[in-house]
C-alpha positions as CSV (number, residue, x, y, z in Angstrom):
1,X,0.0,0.0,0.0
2,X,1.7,3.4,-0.8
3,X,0.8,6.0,1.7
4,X,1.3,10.3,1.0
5,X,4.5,11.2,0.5
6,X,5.7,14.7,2.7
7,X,7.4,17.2,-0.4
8,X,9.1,20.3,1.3
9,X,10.4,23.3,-0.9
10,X,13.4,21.5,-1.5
11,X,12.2,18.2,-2.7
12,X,9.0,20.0,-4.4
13,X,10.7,19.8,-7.8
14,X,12.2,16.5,-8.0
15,X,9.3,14.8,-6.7
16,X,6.5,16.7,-7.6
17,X,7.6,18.5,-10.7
18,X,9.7,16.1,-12.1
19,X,6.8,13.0,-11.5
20,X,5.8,10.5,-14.5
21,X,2.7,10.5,-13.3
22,X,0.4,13.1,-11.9
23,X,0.6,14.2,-8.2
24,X,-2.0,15.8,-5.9
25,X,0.0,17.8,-3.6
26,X,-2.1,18.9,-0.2
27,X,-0.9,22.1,1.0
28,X,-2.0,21.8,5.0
29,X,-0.5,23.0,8.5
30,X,-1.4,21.4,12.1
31,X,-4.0,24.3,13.2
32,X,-6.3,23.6,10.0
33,X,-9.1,21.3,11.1
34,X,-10.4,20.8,7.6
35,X,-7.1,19.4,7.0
36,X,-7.5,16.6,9.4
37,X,-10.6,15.5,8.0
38,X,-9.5,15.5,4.5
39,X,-6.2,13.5,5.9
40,X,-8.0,9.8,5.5
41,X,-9.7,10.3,2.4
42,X,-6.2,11.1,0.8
43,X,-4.4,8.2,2.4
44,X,-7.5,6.1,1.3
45,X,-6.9,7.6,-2.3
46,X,-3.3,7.1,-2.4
47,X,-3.6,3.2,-1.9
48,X,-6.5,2.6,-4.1
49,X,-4.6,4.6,-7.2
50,X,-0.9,3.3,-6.3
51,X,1.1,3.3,-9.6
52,X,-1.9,5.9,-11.6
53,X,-1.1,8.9,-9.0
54,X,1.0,10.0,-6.1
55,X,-0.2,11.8,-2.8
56,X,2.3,14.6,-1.3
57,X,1.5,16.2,1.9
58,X,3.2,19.7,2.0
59,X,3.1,21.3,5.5
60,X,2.0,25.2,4.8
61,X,3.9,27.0,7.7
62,X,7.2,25.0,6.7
63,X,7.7,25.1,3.2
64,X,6.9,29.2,2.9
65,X,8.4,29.0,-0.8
66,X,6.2,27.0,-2.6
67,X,2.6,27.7,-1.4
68,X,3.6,31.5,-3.0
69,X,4.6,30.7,-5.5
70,X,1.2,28.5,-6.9
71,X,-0.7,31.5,-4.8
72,X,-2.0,28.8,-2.7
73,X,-4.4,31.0,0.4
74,X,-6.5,29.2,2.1
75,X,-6.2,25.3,3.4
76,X,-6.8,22.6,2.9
77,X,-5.5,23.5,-1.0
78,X,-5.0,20.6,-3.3
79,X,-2.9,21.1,-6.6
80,X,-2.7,18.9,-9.3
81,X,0.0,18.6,-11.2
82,X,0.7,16.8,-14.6
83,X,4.2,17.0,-16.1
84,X,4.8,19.9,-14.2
85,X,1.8,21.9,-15.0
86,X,-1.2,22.7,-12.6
87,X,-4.1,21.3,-14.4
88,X,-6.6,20.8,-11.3
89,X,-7.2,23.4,-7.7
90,X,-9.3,22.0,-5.1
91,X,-10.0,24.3,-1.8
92,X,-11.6,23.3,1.5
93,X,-12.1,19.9,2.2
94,X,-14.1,17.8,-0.3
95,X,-15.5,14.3,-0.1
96,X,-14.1,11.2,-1.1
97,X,-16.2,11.4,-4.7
98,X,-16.2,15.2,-5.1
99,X,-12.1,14.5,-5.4
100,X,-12.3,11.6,-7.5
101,X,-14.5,13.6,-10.0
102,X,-11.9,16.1,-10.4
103,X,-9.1,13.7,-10.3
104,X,-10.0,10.7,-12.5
105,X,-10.0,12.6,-15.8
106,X,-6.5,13.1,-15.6
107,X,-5.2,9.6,-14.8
């Protein structure tokens, strides 16, 4: 089972930028309660769609560099990336099948 990945500012490119196959990075920080809840249903995702997309978990107050630089403002922000390119933005936390709907096109 593959679990989320943690990306920082420094490993952003080579693992999220630099993927073969499309990554949803969640942008999240330890006071945001909507980013608890949304914590299972990505771990959930992540094994069910090992091998068609990866999971990466960025901590927002960390990694100051990156969230800025995709204008990321409110959490729980989810960014999906194909070769390198944001194709998807989800904000707030979103069931399991509201995520899936925005996800699946691009697998």
């Amino acid at each position: 089972m593959t679990a989320p990945i943690t990306v920082t500012d420094a490993t952003f490119e080579d693992e999220v930028l630099s993927s073969d196959t499309p990554v949803l990075v969640d942008f999240w920080a330890d006071w945001c309660g909507p980013c608890r809840m949304i914590a299972p249903v990505l771990e959930q995702i992540a094994a069910e769609q090992d091998g068609k997309i990866k999971i990466a978990k960025m901590d927002y107050d960390a990694n100051p560099q990156t969230p800025g630089k995709y204008g990321v403002m409110g959490l729980p922000t989810l960014l999906l990336l194909k070769n390198g390119e944001v194709v998807e933005q989800i904000v707030g936390a979103k069931p399991k099948r509201a995520l899936m709907k925005v996800i699946e096109p691009h697998l």
